[in-house]
C-alpha positions in Angstrom: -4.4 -21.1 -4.3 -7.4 -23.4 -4.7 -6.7 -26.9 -3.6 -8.2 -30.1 -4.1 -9.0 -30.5 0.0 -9.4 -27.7 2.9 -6.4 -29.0 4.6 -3.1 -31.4 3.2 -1.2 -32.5 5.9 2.2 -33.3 4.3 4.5 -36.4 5.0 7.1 -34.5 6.7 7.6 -34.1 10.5 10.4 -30.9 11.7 11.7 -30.7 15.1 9.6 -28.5 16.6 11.9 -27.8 19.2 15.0 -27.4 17.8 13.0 -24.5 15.7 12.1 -23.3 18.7 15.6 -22.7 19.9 16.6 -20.8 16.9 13.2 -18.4 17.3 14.1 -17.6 20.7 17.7 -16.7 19.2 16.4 -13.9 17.1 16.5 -10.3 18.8 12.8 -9.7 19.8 13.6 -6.3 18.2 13.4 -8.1 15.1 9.4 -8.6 15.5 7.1 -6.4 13.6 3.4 -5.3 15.0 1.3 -5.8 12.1 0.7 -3.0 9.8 -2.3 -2.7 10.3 -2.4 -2.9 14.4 -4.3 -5.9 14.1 -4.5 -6.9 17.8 -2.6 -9.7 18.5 -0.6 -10.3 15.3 2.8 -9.5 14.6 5.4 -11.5 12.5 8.9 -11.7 11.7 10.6 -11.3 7.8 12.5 -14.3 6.8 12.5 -13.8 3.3 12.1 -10.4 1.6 12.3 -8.6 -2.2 16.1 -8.3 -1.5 16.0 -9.6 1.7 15.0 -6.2 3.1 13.6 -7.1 6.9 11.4 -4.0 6.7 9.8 -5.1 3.5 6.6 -6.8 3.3 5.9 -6.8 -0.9 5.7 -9.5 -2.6 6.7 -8.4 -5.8 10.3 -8.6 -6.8 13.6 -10.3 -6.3 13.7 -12.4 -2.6 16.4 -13.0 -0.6 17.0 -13.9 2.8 17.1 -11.4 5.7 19.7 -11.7 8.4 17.1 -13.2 10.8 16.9 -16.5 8.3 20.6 -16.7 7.2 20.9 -16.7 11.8 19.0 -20.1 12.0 20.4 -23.1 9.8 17.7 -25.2 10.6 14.8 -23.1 9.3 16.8 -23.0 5.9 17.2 -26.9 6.0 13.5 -26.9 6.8 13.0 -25.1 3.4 15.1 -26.5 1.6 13.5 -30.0 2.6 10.2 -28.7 1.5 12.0 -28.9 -2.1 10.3 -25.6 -3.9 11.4 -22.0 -4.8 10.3 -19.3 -2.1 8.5 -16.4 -2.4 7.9 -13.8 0.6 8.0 -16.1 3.9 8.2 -15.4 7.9 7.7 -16.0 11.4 4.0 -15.2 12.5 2.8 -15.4 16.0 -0.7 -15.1 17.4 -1.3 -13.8 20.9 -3.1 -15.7 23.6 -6.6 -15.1 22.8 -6.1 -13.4 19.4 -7.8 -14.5 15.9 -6.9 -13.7 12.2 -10.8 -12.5 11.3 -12.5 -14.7 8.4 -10.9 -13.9 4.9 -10.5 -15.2 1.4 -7.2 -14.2 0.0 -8.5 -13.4 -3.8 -5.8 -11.5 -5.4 -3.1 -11.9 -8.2 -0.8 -13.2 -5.8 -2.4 -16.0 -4.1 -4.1 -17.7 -8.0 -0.7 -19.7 -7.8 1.0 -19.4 -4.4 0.7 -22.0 -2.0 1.0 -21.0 2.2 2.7 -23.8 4.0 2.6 -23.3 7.6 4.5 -25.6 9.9 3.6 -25.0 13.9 6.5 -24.2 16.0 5.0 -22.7 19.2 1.7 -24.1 19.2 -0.8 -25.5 21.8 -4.3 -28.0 21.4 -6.3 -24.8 21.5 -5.6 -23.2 18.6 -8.2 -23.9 15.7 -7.3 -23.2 12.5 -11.1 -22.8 10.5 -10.8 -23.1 6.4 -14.5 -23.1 5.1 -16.5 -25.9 6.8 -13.5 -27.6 8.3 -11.6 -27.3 11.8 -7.9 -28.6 12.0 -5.3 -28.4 14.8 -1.8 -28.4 13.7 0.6 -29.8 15.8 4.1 -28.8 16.9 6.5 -29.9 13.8 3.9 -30.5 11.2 3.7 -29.0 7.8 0.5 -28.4 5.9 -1.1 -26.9 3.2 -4.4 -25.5 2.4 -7.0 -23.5 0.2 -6.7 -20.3 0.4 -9.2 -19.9 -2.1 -12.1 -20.7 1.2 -13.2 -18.7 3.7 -10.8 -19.0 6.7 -10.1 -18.2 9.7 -7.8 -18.7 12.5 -8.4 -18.7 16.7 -6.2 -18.8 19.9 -8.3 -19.5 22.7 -5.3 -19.9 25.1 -3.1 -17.7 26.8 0.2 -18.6 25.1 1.0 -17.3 21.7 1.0 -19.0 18.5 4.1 -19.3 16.2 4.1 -20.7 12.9 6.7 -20.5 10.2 4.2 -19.7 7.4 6.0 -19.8 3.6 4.6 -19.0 0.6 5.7 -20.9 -3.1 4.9 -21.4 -6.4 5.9 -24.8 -5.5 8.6 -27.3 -6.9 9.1 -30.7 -7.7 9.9 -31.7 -4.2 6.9 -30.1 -2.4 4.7 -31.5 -5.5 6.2 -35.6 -4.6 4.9 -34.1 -0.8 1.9 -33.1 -1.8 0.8 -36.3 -4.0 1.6 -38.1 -0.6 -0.3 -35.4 1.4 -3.3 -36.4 3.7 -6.1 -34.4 4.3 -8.2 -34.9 7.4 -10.5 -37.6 8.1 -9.1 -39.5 5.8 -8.9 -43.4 5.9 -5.0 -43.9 5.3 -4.1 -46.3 8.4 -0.8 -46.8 7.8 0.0 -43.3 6.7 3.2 -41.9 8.6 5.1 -38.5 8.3 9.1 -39.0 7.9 11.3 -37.3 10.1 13.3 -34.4 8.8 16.1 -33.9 11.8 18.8 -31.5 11.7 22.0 -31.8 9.7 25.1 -30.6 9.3 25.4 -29.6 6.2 24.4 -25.7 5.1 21.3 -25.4 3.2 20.6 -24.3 -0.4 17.8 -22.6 -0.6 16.1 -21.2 -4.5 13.9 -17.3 -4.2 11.9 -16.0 -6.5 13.8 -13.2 -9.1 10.4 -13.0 -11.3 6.8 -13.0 -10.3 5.0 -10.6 -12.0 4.0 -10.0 -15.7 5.1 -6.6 -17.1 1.5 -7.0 -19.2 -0.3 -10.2 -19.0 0.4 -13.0 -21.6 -3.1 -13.6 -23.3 -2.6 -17.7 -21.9 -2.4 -16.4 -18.8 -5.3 -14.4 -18.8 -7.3 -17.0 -20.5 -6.8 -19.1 -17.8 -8.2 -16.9 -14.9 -11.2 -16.1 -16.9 -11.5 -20.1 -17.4 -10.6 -20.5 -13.7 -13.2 -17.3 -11.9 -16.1 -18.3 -14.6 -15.9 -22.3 -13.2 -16.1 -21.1 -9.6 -19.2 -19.0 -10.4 -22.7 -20.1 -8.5 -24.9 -21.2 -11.0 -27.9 -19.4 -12.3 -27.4 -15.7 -12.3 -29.0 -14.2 -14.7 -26.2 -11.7 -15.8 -23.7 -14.5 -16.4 -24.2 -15.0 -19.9 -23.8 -11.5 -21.0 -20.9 -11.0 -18.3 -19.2 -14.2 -20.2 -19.4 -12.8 -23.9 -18.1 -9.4 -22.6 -15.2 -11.2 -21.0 -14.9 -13.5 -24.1 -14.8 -10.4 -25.9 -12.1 -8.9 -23.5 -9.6 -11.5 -24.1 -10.1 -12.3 -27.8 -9.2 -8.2 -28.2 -6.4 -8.7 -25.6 -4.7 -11.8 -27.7 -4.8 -9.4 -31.0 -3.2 -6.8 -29.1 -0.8 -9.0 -27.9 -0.1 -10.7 -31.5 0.4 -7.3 -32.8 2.7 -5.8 -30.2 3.5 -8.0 -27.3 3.9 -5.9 -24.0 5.6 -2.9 -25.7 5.5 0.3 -23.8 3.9 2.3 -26.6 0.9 0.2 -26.9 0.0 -0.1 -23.1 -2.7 2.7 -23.4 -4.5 0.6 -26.0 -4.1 -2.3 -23.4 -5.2 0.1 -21.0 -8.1 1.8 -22.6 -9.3 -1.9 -23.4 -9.5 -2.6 -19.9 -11.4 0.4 -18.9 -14.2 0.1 -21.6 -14.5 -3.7 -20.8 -15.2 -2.8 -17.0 -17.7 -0.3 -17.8 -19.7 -2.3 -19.8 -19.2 -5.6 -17.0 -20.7 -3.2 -14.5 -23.1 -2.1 -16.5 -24.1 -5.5 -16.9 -24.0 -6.7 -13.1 -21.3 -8.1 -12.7 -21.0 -7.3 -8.9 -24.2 -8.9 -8.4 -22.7 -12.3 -9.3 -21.6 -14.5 -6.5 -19.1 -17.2 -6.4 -19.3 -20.5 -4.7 -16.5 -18.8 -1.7 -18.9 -16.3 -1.1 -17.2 -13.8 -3.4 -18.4 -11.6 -5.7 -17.5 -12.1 -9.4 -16.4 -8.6 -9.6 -13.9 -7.8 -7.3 -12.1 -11.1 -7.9 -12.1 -10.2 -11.7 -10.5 -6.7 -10.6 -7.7 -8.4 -8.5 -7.1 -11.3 -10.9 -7.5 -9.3 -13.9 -7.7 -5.6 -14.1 -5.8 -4.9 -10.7 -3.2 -7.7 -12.5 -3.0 -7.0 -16.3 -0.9 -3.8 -16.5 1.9 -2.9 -14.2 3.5 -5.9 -12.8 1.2 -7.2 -11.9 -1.0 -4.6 -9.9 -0.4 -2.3 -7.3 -2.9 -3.7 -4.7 -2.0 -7.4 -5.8 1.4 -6.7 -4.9 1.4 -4.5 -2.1 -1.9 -4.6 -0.7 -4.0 -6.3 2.1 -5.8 -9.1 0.2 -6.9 -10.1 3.5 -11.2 -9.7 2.3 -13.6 -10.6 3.6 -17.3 -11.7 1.9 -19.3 -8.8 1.1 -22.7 -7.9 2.5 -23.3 -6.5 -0.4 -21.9 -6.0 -3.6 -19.4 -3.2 -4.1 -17.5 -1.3 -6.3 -13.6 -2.2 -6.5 -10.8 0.7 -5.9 -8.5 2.0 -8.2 -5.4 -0.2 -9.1 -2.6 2.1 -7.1 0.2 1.6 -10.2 -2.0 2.6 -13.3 -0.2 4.0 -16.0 -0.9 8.0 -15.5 -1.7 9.0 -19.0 -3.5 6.1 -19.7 -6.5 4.7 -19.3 -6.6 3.5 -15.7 -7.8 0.7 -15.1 -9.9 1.9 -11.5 -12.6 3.6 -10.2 -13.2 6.9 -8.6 -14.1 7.5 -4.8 -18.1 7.3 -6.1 -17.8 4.1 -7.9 -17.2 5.4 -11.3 -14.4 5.7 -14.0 -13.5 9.3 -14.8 -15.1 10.6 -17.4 -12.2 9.6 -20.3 -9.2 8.2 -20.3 -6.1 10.6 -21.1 -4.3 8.7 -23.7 -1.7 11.7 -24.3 1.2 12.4 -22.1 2.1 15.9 -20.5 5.3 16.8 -22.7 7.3 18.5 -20.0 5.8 17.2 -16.5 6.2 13.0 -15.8 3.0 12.4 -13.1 5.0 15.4 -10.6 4.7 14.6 -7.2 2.8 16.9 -4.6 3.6 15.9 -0.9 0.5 17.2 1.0 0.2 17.3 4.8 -1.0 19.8 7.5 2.1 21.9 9.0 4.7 19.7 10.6 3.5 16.6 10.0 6.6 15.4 8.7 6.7 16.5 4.8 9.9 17.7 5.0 11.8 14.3 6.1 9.5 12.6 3.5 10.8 14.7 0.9 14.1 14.9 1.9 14.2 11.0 1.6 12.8 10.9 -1.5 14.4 13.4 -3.3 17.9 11.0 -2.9 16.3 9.3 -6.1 17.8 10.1 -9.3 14.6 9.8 -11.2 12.9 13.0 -9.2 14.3 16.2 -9.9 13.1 19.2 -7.0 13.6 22.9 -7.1 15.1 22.7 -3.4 12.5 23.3 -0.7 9.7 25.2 -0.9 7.6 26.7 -3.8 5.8 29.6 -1.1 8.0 32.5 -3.0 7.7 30.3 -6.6 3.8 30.4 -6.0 3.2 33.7 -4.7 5.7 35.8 -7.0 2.4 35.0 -9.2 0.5 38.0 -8.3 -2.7 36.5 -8.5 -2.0 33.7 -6.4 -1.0 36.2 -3.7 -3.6 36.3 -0.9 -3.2 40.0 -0.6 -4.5 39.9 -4.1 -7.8 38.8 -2.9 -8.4 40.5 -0.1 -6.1 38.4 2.6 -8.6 35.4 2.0 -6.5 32.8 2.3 -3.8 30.2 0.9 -7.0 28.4 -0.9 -6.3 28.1 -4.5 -9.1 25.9 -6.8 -9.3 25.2 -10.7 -10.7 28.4 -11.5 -7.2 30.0 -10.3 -5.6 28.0 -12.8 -6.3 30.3 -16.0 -4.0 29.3 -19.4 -1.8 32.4 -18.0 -1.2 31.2 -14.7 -0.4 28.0 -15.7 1.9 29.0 -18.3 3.7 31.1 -15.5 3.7 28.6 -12.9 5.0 25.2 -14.8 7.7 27.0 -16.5 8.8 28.6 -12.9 8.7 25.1 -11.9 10.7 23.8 -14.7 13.4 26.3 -14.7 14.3 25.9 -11.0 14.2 22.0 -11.1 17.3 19.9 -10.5 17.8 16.7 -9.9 20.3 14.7 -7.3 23.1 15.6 -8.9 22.6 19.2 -9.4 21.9 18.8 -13.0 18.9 21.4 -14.7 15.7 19.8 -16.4 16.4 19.4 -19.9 13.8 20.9 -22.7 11.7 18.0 -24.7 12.4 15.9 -22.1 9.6 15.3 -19.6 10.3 15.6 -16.3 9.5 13.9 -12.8 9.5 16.5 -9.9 8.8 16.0 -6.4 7.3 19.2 -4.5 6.1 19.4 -0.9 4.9 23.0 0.8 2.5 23.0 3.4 0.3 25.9 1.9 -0.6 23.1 -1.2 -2.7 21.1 1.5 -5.1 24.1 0.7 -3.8 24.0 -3.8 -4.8 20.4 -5.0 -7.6 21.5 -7.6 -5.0 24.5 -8.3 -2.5 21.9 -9.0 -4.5 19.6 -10.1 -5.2 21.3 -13.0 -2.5 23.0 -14.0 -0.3 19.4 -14.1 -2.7 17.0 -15.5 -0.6 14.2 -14.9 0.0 15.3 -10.1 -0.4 12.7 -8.8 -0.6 13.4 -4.4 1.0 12.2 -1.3 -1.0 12.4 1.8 1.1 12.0 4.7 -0.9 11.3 7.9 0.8 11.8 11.6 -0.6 11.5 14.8 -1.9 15.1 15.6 -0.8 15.6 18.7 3.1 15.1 18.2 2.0 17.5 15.3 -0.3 20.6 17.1 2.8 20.4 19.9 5.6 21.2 17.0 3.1 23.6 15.1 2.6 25.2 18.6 6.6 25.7 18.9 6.9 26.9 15.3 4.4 29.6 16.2 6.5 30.8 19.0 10.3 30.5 17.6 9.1 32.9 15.0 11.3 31.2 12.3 7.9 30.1 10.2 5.8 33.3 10.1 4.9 33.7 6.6 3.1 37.0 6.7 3.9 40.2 8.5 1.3 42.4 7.8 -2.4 41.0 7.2 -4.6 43.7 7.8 -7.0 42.9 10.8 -4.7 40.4 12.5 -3.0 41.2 16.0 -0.7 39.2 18.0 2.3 37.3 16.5 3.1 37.3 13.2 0.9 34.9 11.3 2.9 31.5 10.6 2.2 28.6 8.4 -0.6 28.5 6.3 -3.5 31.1 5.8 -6.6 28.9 6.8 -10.0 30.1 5.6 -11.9 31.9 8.0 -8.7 33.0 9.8 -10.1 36.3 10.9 -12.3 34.0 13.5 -8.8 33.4 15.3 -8.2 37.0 16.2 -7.3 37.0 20.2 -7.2 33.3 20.1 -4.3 31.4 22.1 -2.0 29.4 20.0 -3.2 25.5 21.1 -6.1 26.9 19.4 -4.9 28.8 16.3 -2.7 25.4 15.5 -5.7 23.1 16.2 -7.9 25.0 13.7 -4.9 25.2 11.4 -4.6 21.7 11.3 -7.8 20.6 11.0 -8.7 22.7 8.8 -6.0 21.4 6.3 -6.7 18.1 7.0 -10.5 18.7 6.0 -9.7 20.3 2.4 -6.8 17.6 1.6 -9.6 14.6 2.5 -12.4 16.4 0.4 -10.4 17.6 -2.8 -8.5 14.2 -2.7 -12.0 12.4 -2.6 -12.8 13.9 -6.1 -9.8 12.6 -7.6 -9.6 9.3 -9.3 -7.7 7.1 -6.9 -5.1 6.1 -8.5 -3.6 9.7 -8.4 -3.3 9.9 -4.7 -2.0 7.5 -1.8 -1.1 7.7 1.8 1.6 7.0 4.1 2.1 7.7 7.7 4.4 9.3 9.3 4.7 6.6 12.5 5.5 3.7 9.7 8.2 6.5 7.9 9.7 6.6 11.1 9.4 3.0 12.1 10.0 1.1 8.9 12.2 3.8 6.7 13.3 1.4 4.2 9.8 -0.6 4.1 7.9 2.2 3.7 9.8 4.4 1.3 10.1 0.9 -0.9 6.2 0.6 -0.8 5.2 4.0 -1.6 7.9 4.5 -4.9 6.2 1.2 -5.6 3.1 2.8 -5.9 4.4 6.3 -7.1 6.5 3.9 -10.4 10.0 5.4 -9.1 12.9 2.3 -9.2 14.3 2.8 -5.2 18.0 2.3 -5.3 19.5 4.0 -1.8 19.8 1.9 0.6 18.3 3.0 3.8 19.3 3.2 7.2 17.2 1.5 10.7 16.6 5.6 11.2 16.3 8.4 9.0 18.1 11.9 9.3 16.6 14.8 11.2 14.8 17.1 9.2 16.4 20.6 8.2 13.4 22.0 9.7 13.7 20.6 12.7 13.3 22.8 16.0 14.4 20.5 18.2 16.4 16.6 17.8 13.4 13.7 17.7 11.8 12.4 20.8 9.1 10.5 20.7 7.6 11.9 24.3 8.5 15.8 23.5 5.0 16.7 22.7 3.9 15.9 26.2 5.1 19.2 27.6 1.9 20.3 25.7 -0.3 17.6 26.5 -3.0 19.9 28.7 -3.3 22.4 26.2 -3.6 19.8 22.8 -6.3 17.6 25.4 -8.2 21.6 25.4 -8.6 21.8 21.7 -9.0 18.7 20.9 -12.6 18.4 20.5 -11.6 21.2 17.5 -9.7 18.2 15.8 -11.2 15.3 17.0 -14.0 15.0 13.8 -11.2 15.1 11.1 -8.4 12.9 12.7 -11.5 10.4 12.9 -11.5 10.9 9.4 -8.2 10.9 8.3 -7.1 7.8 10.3 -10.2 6.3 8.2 -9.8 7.3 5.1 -5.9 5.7 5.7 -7.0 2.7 6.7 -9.5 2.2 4.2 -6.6 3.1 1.7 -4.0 0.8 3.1 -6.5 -2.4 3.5 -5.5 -2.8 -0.6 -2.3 -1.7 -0.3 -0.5 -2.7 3.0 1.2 -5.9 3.8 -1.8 -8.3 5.7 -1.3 -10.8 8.3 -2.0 -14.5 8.6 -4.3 -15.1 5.2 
């Protein structure tokens, strides 16, 4: 939120100490690394969408986790702050650790205040919002504007805890905040009041409802108002970028007069959107710069056409709006929870809209779900998980026999080539064949068959499909992909053993192969592995798949694929499953436990260290790999910068 001053100090002074005590309390278990390995950071949920510790949205119904309800004083602390609470936690900054300079632009942050009171804290520790430098002491509670460049630095060796709580506000942080001082200022006799602890329990008041289901036209008047009046004078392209947004929300306020935010009109809403932002870029609008060093362009895509549909946007919600100026102007991403079927509101992987928006629905397939993964990587305990929602209907396991009964999708029907399947496999034939295979064997949680008229929403993983996705994009219009990342070498080990149990060959009797029994997927260029050991078969299995998933997900518009990893599936079940059906539009009802269930597949029970036992043969072939892990870790990071929880912003 912009404020009138860089820093507010408010006129209300904690025991610092006493705070202290009830931090050291909490399990140290209870600390999470930041999810994006951020060195030094790490933080600790206090309050969560339904008080979930392992969430990190901020989007939906808070509560408290267990970790808050354990310290009375922290909820008294809150509760004297007088406001209604939106996501809030524990963060703590190693000795000689810094939160990189940031402006936090997105939906979230137009009207959400951070208040940060210092718990742990030493002199050292500068706390940078644009051209001012404030130390906040032990017990202290201040604001400030988010809407600047900032930046934070521990110069010492002892780490940095704040409490750091983000609000909408309330009447008894506003009477704070009208008493506020900011720094520098010439109030002599200004004094904070001490807030000690007390004995009786605190009451605190969470969010339930944050997020538009389609933006009021008031509301969106007001962040046009709000971005054009922080725009640096004398660009050019402004005055045509202000008539087309003019434009944009006069059309968006007869929309809304005619229909409100019914679901049948949100492709008009939709297609408005998409037509508006061609003609913005067309007209420069990343080449505008705002007075925080910001382009124009991508705060209008996280205020407005990240935030219009949706609830609010995908990366608004879920993403890291931890950015950064640009160097130059660029091109925002997709908004993750786009209406499939609609006009999306986001761009391609080149910078560009696809060609037109689809403003029909598929009839019989609800934006199906394709898992896609090298071999072993963990698809199956993905899919098992999700496949406990009773919105997803699967055929069961596997589609290998489903697929290949097709005799032209055979690989012995063209010549042993591979597993590769592209668009031009999908003739109106095939595609008639395969979606009403896949239809007939679908059931959902409860056993029950798909029923005819009624679109569907099925979840499908295989490992073959890492080589299918234009096969599968085409012949489900509405697929929308999963790519789940895992370390590789946890993965080459358990590919290794599934070579050698035998239990996953998948052809017997391909003509020029010796040795055993070819298992897993049929890379191209398999004939190249003839005599080869097995580190090395795996190796070029995997990174093989790897390289087609990256380069046919790459054409895709964005908004039909995301990324998880297997590491955070494992570490943060209930966190990450939440985040991804967030993105994916599936309502997640089962409650998760700290650990999820071995896999079916499973060859031997989990163990983090199990791999090693192949360590000098995966460190031999791992020059074959090492060019698309590179990748792949990059391409999830990028990918996760809009759409994973951030740190201190």
């Amino acid at each position: 939120m912009k404020l009138r001053a860089r820093f507010l100090q408010l006129p209300v002074m904690f025991d610092h100490l006493r705070l202290a005590e009830e931090v050291a309390s909490i399990p140290a278990s209870e600390w999470r690394a930041h999810p994006k390995n951020f060195p030094g950071n790490d933080a600790l949920p206090l309050i969560t969408t339904d008080g979930d510790p392992s969430s990190d949205a901020r989007a939906g119904a808070m509560g408290p986790t267990p970790s808050l309800l354990a310290c009375p004083y922290l909820m008294q602390v809150l509760e004297t702050l007088g406001a209604t609470w939106g996501r809030s936690r524990l963060m703590r900054l190693s000795g000689d650790a810094e939160v990189t300079a940031h402006v936090d632009t997105d939906y979230y942050w137009r009207d959400h205040m951070r208040v940060h009171i210092p718990i742990v804290t030493q002199p050292t520790v500068r706390f940078h919002c644009g051209d001012e430098v404030v130390n906040m002491a032990a017990g202290e509670c201040w604001i400030f504007d988010t809407w600047s460049l900032h930046r934070v630095h521990n110069d010492a060796t002892r780490a940095r805890i704040h409490l750091v709580a983000d609000t909408v506000g309330g009447d008894g942080l506003l009477n704070l905040i009208e008493r506020g001082r900011s720094p520098g200022s010439n109030a002599p006799d200004w004094t904070p009041s001490a807030a000690p602890p007390r004995s009786a329990p605190a009451s605190l008041a969470y969010e339930t409802k944050n997020v538009p289901d389609v933006m009021t036209p008031w509301e969106m008047r007001d962040h046009l108002g709000f971005l054009l009046g922080e725009v640096a004078p004398g660009h050019p392209s402004l005055g045509a970028v202000a008539q087309t947004l003019n434009r944009l929300r006069v059309n968006w306020h007869a929309l809304w007069a005619r229909s409100g935010d019914l679901p049948s009109v949100r492709p008009e809403y939709a297609a408005l959107l998409l037509n508006t932002w061609r003609t913005l870029e067309a007209q420069g609008v990343h080449s505008i710069p705002l007075k925080n060093q910001m382009a124009l362009g991508l705060c209008l895509k996280a205020l407005i056409f990240d935030a219009a549909l949706s609830g609010g946007g995908g990366s608004s919600m879920d993403g890291d709006d931890r950015m950064a100026p640009p160097s130059h102007p660029a091109s925002p991403s997709a908004r993750p929870n786009a209406p499939v079927g609609a006009a999306p509101a986001g761009l391609s992987p080149t910078g560009q809209f696809p060609s037109a928006p689809a403003l029909t629905r598929d009839p019989h397939f609800d934006r199906p779900i394709f898992i896609v993964s090298p071999p072993r990587s963990g698809s199956t305990l993905l899919f098992e998980t999700l496949a406990k929602s009773e919105q997803l209907s699967t055929i069961g396991g596997e589609s290998h026999g489903l697929i290949e009964a097709i005799s032209q999708l055979h690989p012995s029907s063209q010549g042993w080539a591979s597993n590769r399947l592209t668009a031009a496999d999908a003739t109106p034939a095939v595609i008639q064949q395969i979606r009403q295979r896949f239809f007939s064997a679908l059931r959902d949680a409860g056993g029950r068959p798909a029923t005819p008229g009624r679109p569907v929403r099925m979840l499908e993983k295989t490992p073959k499909n890492a080589l299918r996705i234009p096969f599968l994009a085409k012949a489900f219009p509405e697929a929308q992909f999963v790519y789940l990342y895992r370390n590789p070498r946890p993965t080459l080990a358990s590919m290794i053993e599934a070579w050698s149990s035998g239990r996953f060959k998948t052809y017997g009797d391909i003509p020029g192969w010796s040795g055993l029994p070819w298992s897993l997927l049929l890379i191209p260029g398999w004939q190249e592995l003839v005599g080869a050991k097995l580190p090395e078969i795996a190796a070029t299995q995997w990174a093989t798949a790897t390289r087609f998933i990256l380069d046919d997900l790459s054409v895709l518009p964005p908004q039909r694929w995301r990324s998880i990893q297997y590491e955070d599936l494992i570490g943060a079940p209930g966190g990450e499953v939440r985040r991804l059906c967030r993105g994916l539009e599936i309502a997640w009802t089962t409650p998760l436990g700290a650990t999820l269930p071995i896999a079916r597949n499973a060859l031997t029970p989990p163990d983090p260290g199990k791999w090693r036992k192949h360590e000098g043969e995966i460190d031999r072939v791992w020059p074959l790999i090492s060019a698309q892990d590179e990748r792949a870790r990059a391409v999830f990071e990028a990918q996760m910068l809009t759409r994973a929880p951030s740190g201190d912003r």
